[in-house]
N, C-alpha and C positions, 0 to 999 in steps of 0.2 A: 495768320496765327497771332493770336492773342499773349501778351508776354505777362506776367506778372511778379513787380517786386516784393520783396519780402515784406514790405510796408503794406502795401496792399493785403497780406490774407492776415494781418493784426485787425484787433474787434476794431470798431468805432465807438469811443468813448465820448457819450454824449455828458452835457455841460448837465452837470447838479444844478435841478432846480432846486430853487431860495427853498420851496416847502417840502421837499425832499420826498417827494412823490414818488420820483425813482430812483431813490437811493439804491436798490438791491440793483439795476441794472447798470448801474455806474460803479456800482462797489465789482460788481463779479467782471466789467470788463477792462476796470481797472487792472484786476487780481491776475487775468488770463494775458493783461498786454505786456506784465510786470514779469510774469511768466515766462514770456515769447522771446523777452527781451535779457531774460536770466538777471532779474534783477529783483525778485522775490526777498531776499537778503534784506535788502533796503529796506521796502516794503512793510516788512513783519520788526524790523530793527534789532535781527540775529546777526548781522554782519559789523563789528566793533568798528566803529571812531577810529583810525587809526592815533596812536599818539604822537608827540613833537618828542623825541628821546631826547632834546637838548634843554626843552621846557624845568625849570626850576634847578637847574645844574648850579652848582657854585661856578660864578665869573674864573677862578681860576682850575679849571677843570678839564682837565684834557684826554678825552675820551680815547678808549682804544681801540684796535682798530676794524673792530668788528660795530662798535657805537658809533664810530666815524662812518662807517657806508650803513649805519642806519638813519643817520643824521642827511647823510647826503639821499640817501633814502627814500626819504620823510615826505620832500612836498609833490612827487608824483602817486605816493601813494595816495594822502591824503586828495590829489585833485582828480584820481579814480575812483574815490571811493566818496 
């Protein structure tokens, strides 16, 4: 019996040719692998930048404690996103 990973039933996304001959087939399996992988957000660039909540604070600034676990927050969000 033949097994197959989730990887295997994503399209195959062939390399854009320089003269873009098949761009529609690279864009659309671009779109459906973007898709598969729930990451369409990205993609289309609907899903926010998370921010740095500490970025342009005054030096003596001491955040409360809901700022503070957004601060501590911050750099998984940002390396999820």
């Amino acid at each position: 019996m033949t097994s197959f990973s989730k990887e295997d039933l994503l399209p195959k996304i062939p390399a854009l040719k320089v003269d873009g001959s098949n761009w529609l087939t690279f864009k659309n399996r671009v779109e459906w692998a973007a898709e598969a992988k729930g990451l369409v957000e990205y993609l289309e660039g609907t899903k926010p930048r998370p921010t740095d909540p500490s970025k342009d604070q005054d030096p003596l600034w001491e955040p409360s404690d809901a700022e503070a676990l957004a601060v501590a927050e911050y750099p998984e969000k940002y390396a999820t996103w």
